[in-house]
C-alpha positions as CSV (number, residue, x, y, z in Angstrom):
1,X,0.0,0.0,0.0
2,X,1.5,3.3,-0.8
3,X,0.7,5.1,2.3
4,X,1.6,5.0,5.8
5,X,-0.2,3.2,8.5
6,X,1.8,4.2,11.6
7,X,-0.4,3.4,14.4
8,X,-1.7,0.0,13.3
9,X,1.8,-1.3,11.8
10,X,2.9,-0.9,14.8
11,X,0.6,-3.0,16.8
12,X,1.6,-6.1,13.9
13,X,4.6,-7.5,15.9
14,X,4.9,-10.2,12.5
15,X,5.5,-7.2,10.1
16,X,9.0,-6.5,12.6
17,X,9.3,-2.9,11.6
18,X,9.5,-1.2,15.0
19,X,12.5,-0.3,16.3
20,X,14.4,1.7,18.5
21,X,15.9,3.5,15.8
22,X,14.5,4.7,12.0
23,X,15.5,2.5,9.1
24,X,17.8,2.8,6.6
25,X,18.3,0.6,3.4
26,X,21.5,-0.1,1.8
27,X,21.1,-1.2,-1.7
28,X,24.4,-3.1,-3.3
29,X,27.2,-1.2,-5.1
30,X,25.8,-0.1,-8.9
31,X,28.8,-0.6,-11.8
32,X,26.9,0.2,-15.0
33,X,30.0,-0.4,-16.8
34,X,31.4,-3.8,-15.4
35,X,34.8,-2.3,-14.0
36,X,34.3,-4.6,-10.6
37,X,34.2,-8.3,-10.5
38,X,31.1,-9.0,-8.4
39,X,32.9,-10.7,-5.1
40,X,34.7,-7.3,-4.7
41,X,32.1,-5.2,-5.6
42,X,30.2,-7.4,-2.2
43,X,33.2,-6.7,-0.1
44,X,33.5,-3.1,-0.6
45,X,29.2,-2.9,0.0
46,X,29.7,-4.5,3.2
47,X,32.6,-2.3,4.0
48,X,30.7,0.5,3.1
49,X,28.0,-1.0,5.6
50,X,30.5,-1.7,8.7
51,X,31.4,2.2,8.2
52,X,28.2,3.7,8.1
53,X,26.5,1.0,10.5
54,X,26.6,2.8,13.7
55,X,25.5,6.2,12.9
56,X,22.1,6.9,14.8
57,X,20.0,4.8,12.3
58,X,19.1,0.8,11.9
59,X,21.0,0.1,8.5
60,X,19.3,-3.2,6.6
61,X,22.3,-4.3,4.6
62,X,21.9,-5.8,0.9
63,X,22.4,-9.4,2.3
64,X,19.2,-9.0,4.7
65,X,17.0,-7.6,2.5
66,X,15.7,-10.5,0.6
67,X,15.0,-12.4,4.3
68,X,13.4,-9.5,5.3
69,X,11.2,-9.4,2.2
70,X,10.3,-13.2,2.9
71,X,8.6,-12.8,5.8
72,X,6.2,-10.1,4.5
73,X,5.5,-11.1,0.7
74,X,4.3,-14.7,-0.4
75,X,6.9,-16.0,-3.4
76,X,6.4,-14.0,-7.0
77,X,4.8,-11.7,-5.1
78,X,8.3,-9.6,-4.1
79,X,8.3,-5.9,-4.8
80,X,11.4,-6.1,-7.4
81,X,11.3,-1.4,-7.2
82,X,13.6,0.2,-4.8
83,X,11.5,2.7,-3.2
84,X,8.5,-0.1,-2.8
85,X,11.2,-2.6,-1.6
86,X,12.1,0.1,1.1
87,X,9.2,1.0,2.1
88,X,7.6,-2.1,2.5
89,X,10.8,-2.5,5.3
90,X,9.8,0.8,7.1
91,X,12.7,2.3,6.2
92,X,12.5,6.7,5.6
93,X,15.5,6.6,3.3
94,X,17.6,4.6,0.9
95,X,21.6,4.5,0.0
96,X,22.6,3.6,-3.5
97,X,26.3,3.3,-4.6
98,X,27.4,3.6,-7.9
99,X,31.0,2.8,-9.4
100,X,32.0,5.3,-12.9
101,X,35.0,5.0,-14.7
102,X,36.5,8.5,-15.8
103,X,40.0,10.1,-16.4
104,X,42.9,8.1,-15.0
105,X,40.4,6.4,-12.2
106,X,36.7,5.4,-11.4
107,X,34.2,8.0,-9.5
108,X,32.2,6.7,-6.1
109,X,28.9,8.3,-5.6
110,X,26.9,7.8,-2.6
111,X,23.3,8.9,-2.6
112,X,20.9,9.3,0.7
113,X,17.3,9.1,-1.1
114,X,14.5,10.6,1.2
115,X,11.4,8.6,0.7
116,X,8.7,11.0,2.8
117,X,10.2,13.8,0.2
118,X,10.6,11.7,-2.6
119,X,14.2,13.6,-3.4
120,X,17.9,12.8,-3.0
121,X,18.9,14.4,0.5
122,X,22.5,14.1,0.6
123,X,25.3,13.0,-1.9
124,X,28.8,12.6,-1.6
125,X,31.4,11.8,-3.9
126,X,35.2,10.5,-4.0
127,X,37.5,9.5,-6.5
128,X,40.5,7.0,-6.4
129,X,42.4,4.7,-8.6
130,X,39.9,1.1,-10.5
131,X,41.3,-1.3,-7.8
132,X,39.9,-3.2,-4.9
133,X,42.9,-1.9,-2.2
134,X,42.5,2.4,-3.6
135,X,38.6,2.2,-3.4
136,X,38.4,0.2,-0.2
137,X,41.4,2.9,1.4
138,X,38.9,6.0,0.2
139,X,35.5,4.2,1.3
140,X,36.1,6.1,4.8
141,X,36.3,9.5,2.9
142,X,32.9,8.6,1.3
143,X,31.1,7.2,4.5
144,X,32.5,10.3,7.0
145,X,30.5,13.3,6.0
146,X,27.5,11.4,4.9
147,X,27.4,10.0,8.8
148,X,27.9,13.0,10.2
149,X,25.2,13.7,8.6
150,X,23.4,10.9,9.8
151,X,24.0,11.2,13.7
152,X,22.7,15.0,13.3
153,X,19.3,14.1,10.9
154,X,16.8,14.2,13.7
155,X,14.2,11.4,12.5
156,X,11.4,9.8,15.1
157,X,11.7,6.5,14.8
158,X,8.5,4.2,14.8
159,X,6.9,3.3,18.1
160,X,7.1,0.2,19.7
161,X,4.5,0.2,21.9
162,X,0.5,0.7,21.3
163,X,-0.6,4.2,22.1
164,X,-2.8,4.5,25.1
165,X,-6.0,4.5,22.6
166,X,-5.2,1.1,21.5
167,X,-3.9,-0.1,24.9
168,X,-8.0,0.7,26.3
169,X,-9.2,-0.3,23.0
170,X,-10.7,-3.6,22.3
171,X,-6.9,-5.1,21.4
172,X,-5.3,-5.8,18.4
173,X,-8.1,-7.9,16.4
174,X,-10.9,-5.1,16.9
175,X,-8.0,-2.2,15.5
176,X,-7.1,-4.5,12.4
177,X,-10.8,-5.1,11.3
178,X,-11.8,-1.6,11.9
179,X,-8.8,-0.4,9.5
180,X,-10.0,1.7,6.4
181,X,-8.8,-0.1,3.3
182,X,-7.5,2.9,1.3
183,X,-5.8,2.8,-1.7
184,X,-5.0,6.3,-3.0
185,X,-2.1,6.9,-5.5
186,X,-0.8,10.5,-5.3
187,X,-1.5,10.8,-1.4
188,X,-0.2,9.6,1.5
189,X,-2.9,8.5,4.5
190,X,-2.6,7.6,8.2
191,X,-5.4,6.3,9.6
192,X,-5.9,5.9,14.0
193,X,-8.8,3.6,15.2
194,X,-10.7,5.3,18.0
195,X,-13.6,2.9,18.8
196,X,-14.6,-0.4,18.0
197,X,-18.0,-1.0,15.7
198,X,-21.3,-2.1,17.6
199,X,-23.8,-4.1,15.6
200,X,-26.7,-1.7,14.9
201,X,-25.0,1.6,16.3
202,X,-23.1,4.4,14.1
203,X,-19.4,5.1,13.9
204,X,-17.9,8.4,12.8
205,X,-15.0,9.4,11.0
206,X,-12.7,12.1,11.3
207,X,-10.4,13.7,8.4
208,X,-8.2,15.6,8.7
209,X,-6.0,17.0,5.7
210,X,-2.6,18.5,4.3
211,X,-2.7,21.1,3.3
212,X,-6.4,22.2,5.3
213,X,-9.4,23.5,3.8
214,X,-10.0,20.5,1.3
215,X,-13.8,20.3,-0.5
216,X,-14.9,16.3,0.9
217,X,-17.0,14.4,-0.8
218,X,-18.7,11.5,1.2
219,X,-20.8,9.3,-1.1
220,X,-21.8,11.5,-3.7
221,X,-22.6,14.3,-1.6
222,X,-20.8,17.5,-0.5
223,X,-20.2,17.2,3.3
224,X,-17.9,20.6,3.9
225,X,-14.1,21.2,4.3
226,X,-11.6,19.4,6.5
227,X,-10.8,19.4,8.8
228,X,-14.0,17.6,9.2
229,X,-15.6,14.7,11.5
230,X,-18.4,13.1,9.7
231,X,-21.2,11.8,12.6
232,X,-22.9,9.4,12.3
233,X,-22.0,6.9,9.2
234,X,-22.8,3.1,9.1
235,X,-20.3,0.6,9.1
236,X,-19.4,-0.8,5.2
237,X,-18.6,0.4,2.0
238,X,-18.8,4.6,1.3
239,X,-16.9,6.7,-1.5
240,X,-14.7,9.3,-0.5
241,X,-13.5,12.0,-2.6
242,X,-11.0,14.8,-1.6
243,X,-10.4,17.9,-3.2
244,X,-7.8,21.0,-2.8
245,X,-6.7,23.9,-5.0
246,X,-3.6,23.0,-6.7
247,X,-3.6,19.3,-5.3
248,X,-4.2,16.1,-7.1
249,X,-7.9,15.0,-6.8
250,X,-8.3,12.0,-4.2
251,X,-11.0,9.8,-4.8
252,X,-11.1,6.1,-3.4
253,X,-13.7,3.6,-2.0
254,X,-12.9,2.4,1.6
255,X,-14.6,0.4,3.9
256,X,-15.6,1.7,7.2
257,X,-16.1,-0.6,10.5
258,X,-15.5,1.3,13.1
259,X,-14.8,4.9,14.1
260,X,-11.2,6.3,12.8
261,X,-9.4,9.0,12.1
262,X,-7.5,9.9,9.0
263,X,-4.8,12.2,8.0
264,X,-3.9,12.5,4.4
265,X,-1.5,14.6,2.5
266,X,-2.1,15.3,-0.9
267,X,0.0,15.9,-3.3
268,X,0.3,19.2,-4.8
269,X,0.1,19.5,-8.6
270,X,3.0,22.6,-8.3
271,X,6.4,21.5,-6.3
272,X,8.9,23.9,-4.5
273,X,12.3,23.7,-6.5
274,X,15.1,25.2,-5.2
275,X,17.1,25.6,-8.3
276,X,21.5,25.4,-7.2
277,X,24.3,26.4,-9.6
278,X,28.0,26.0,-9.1
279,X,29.7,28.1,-8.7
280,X,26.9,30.0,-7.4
281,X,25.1,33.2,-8.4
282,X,24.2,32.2,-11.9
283,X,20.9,33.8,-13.5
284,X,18.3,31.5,-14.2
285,X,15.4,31.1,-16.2
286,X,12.3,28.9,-15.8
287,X,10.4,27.8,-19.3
288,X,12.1,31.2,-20.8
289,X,11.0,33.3,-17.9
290,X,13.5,35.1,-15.4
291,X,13.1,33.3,-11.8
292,X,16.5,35.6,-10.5
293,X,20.3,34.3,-9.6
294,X,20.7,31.0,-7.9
295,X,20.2,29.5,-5.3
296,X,16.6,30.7,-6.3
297,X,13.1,29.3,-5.2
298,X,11.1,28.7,-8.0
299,X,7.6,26.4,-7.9
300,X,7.2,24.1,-11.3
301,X,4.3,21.8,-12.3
302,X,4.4,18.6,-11.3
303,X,5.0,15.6,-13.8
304,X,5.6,18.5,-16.7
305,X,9.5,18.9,-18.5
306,X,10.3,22.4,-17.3
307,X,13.7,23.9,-19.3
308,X,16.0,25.3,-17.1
309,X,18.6,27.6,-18.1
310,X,21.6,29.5,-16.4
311,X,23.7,32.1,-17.5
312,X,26.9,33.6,-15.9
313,X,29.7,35.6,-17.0
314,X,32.8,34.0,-18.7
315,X,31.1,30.7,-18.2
316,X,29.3,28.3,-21.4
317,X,24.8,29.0,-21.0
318,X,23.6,25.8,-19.8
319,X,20.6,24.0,-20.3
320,X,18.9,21.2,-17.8
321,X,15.4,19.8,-18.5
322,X,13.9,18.8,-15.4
323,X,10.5,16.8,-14.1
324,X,9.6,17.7,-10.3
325,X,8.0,14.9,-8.6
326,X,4.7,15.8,-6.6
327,X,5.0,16.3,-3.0
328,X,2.7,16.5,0.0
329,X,2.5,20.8,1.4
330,X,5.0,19.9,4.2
331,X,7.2,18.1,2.3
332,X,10.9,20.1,2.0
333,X,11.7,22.0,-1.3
334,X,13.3,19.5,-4.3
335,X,17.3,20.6,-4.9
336,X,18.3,20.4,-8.6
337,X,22.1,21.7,-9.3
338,X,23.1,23.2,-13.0
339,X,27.0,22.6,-13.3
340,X,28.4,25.5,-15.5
341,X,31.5,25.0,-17.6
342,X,33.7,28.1,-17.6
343,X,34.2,29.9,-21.2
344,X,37.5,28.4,-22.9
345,X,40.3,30.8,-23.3
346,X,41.9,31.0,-26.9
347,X,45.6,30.7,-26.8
348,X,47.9,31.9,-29.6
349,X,50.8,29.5,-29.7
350,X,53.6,30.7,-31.4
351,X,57.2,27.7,-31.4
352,X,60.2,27.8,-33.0
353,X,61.4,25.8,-34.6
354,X,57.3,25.2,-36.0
355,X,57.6,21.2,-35.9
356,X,58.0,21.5,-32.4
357,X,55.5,19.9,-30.3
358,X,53.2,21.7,-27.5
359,X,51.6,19.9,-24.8
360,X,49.1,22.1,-22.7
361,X,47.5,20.3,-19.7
362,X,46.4,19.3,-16.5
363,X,45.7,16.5,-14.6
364,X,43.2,14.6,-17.1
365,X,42.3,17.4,-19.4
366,X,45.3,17.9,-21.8
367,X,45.3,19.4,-25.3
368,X,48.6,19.1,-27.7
369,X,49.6,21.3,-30.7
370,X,52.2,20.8,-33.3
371,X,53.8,24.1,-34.1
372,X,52.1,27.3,-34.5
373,X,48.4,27.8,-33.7
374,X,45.4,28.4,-31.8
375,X,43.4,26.4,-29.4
376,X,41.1,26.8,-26.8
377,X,41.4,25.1,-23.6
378,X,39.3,25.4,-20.0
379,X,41.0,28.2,-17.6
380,X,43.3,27.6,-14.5
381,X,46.9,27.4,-14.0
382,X,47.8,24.4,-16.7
383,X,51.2,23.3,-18.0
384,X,52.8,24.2,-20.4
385,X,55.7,21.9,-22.4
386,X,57.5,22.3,-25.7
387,X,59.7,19.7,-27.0
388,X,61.5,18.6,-30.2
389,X,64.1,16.2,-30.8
390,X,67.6,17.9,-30.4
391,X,66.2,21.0,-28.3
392,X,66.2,21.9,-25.0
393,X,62.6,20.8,-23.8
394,X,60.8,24.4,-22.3
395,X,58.5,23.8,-19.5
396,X,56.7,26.3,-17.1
397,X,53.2,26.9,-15.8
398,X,51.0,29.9,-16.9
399,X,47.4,30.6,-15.4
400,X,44.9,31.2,-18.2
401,X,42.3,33.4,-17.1
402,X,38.5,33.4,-18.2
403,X,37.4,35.5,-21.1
404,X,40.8,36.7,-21.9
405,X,43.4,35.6,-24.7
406,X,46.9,34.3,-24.4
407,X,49.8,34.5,-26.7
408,X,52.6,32.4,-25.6
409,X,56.0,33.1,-27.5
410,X,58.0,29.5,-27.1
411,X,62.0,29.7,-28.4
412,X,63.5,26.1,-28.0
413,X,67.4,26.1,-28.0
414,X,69.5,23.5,-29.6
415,X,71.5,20.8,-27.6
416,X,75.2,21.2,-28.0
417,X,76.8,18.2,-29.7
418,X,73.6,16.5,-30.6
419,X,74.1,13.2,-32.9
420,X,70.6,12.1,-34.4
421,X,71.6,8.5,-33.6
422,X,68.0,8.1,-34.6
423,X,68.4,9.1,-38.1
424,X,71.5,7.2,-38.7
425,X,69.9,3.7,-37.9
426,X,67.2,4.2,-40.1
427,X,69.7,5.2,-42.8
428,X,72.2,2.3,-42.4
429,X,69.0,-0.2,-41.9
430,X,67.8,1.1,-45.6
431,X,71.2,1.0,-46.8
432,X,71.5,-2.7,-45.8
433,X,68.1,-4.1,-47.0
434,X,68.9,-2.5,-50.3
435,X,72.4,-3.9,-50.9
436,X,70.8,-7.2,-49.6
437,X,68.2,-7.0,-52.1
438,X,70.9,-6.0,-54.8
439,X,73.6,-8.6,-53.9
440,X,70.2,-11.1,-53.9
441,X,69.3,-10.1,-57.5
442,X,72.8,-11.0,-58.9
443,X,73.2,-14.0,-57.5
444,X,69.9,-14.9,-59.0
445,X,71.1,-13.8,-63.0
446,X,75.0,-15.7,-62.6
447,X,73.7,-19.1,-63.3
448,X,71.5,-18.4,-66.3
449,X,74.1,-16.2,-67.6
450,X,76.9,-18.7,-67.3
451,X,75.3,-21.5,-68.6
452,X,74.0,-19.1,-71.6
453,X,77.6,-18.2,-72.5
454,X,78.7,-22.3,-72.4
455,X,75.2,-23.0,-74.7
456,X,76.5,-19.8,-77.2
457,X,80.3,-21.7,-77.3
458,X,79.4,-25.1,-78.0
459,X,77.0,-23.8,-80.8
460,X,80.2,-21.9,-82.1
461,X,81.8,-24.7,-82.6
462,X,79.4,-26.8,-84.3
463,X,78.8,-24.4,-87.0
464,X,82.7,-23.8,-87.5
465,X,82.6,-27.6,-88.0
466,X,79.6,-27.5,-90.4
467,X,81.6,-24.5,-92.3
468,X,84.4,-26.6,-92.7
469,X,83.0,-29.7,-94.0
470,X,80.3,-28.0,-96.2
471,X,81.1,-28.2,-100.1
472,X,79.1,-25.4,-100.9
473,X,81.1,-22.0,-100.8
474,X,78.3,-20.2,-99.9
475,X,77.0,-22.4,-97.1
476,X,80.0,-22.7,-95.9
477,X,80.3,-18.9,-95.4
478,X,77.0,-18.6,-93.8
479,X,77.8,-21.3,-91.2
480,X,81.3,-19.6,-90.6
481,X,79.2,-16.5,-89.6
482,X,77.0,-17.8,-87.0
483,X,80.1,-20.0,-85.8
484,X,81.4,-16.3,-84.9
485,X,77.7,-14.7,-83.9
486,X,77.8,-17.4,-81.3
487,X,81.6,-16.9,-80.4
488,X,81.0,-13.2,-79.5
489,X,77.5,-13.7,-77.8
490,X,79.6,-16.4,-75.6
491,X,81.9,-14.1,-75.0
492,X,79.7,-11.1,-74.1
493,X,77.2,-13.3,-71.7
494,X,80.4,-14.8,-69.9
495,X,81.6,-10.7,-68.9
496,X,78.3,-10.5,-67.4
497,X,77.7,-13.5,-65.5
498,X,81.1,-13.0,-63.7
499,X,80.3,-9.1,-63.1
500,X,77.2,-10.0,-61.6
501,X,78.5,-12.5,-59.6
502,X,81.3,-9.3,-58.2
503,X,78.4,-7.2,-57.8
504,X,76.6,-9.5,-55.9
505,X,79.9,-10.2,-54.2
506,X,79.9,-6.4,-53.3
507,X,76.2,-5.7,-52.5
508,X,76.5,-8.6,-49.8
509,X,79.6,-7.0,-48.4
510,X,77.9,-3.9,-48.4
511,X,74.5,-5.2,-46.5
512,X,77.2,-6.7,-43.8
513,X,78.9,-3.7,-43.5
514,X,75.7,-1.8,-43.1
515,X,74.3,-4.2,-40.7
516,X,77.8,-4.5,-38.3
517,X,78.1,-0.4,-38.5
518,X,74.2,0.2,-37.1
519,X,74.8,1.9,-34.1
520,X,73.4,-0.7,-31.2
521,X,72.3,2.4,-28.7
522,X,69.5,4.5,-30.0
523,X,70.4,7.3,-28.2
524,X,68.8,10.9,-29.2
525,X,72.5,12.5,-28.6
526,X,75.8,11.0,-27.7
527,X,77.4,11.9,-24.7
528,X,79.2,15.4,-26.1
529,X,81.6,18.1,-24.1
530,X,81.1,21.3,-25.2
531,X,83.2,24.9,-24.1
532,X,82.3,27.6,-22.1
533,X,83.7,31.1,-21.9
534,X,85.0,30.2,-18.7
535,X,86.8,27.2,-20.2
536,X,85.2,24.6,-18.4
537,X,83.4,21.6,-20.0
538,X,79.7,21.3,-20.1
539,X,78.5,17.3,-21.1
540,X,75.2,16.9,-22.4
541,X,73.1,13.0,-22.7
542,X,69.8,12.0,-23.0
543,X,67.8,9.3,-24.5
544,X,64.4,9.2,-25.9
């Protein structure tokens, strides 16, 4: 039921929600994004429970609240909704813990959700390195404030004992039956038994509301405004319908069997927002209206998209859409905070040499450059490095201030004596490959070019044979030419196999050489003394 029946719950020792203190639910750590395995992200929710366990309020841990649930709700018939699952356990307030990688770490929210107010009450917020040993070492820096807090929220706990009404009454059975059975979404109802039905006799009911002044309906007919006591009414079935300027309508059936008392708060169709920005004193705007410069008071519509907006000098206009949830009159003000983004500031860069590179940051937010140009980057004192290979690296730290441009003049100086040890590798590594590749090539031609020369010989002599046994002049003539065709061409082809094979000789030798003389230490510089005007030595290293 989604109201409140204080005085009766309390007489149901089987419901166990009476205690010495008021109740508080722990819900088990949220990660959205899977960066904990689920054993640890159990360890650090009962860490988080130990911590916060004895601060003024009975905490039901995660691993209780399914037992809990048992012995109030028959199986498949569990409320699976947070808020239903705490209230059903009597708590006034829920924690939820959420894990959210970001930047070089993961973010750990804690939030304290009020249930009578429907809004988050307190947060609190740390942030620490994605392991089990850096979150569990900053839980204590998440769980100190918001128990502080805790031990000072002044909340009256349940009672345990039977007010003297009930006590004088007719017991327990007579207050159960004589309970009105109301069911009213959109208000919250107490209801107090104050006399037991008597077979033939009238009962009365008396109704009082939040805020006072509501129109009450009782069957059909118009009956006045509450607060209101409605003498005599018989015991059964009657229709009640309440209804208040600016409030949501209630109208339920309820059956009546003995005399009671009701309070109900209904919910108001406008809600009190107090609207926060940070940093604080922004101008804001409500549905394109001015509502002044936060923190502001403004009251919204209920269950209606309102567009926020808030403007403030040198920082970005933001825009928030935002849905208050309805409240009862003496329910506190909702809190919704607009996070502004200061304005980025332009800077000029201006490097020589211009392939230098610029790197200006800090802490996760760093924006790089290469050479000369303009950026824009969020204000603060930031970094500032330039480096290049075979410069002195400059480095120094500059506060950029909001709304105003920056020109930063960076001169890098050349390191005495510096060897690009780099370059040279890459040089002699190309040099090799390609004198491999060569010596590879003309190693590959010596064979065919040999055994071409020893084909173009023996066919040399066969024709000078052929000349010399041929009786015909002519023939004889012809043959005797090819004889020396194939004589030169054997001659020819032999000069080149034997120079490939010293080429290839040579391009081997060279790939060795090229290979052996590759410098082993890829240094940026070498070691390198270099004068002063004082005459002392001045030796310069590095490495990259």
């Amino acid at each position: 039921m989604p109201f409140v029946l204080a005085s009766v719950v309390c007489l149901l020792p089987a419901f166990g929600l009476c205690g010495d203190k008021p109740v508080l639910v722990l819900f088990g750590l949220e990660d959205p994004h899977g960066v904990l395995d689920w054993k640890v992200r159990n360890k650090l929710t009962g860490r988080l429970a130990g911590l916060i366990d004895d601060c003024g309020h009975e905490l039901i841990p995660p691993a209780e609240i399914q037992e809990r649930l048992k012995n109030r709700f028959p199986p498949g018939r569990r409320p699976q909704k947070r808020t239903t699952i705490a209230r059903s356990l009597g708590a006034w307030a829920t924690l939820v813990t959420r894990i959210q990688p970001g930047g070089e770490g993961c973010r750990l929210d804690v939030f304290l959700y009020n249930l009578k107010s429907s809004s988050t009450e307190k947060t609190n917020r740390i942030r620490a390195a994605c392991g089990e040993e850096s979150l569990e070492e900053a839980l204590p820096d998440l769980a100190g404030p918001l128990c502080e807090y805790l031990k000072t929220k002044k909340i009256q706990p349940r009672r345990s004992e039977p007010d003297k009404q009930h006590r004088t009454g007719a017991g327990l059975d007579a207050a159960a039956e004589a309970l009105a059975q109301v069911v009213a979404p959109g208000a919250s109802v107490e209801t107090r038994v104050i006399g037991k039905a008597v077979a033939g006799k009238p009962v009365r009911v008396s109704i009082v509301t939040d805020p006072e002044g509501a129109a009450v309906q009782w069957d059909g007919k118009p009956v006045g405004k509450t607060p209101l006591r409605i003498d005599p009414v018989k015991p059964g079935w009657h229709r009640l319908v309440l209804e208040a300027p600016g409030c949501v309508p209630l109208k339920e059936s309820l059956e009546i069997q003995g005399s009671i008392e009701m309070r109900v708060s209904l919910f108001l169709r406008q809600r009190k927002v107090r609207v926060l920005t940070n940093p604080p004193g922004a101008e804001v705007t409500v549905d394109g209206r001015p509502a002044g410069n936060s923190p502001v008071l403004v009251s919204l519509k209920t269950k209606q998209t309102h567009r926020l907006v808030a403007r403030m000098k040198n920082h970005q206009e933001t825009f928030f859409e935002f849905k208050p949830k309805p409240a009862t009159a003496k329910a506190p003000p909702q809190e919704v905070t607009i996070e502004l983004e200061a304005q980025p500031v332009y800077v000029m860069v201006d490097v020589h040499p211009p392939a230098a590179r610029v790197e200006i940051g800090a802490g996760d937010k760093q924006e790089r450059i290469v050479g000369s140009g303009t950026m824009g980057i969020i204000p603060g004192k930031r970094k500032v490095i330039a480096r290049l290979e075979g410069y002195v690296t400059v480095e120094k730290e500059v506060e950029f201030l909001a709304g105003k441009s920056v020109e930063l003049r960076l001169r890098l100086k050349p390191i005495p004596g510096y060897t690009d040890t780099k370059g040279i590798i890459r040089s002699k590594r190309i040099q090799a490959f390609a004198a491999l590749g060569l010596s590879v090539g003309a190693f590959s031609v010596v064979g065919p070019l040999l055994k071409w020369s020893s084909d173009s010989e023996r066919a040399s002599d066969e024709w000078l044979e052929t000349s010399q046994n041929e009786p015909d002049p002519r023939k004889a003539e012809k043959a005797l030419d090819k004889s020396h065709g194939m004589a030169d061409r054997a001659g020819w082809t032999e000069i080149a196999g034997y120079a490939a094979l010293g080429v290839g000789i040579v391009s081997l030798g060279w790939s060795l050489y090229s290979f052996l003389s590759c410098p082993d230490d890829p240094q940026s510089f070498h070691v390198a003394p270099t004068p002063t005007g004082s005459g002392s030595l001045v030796f310069f290293s590095g490495r990259f």
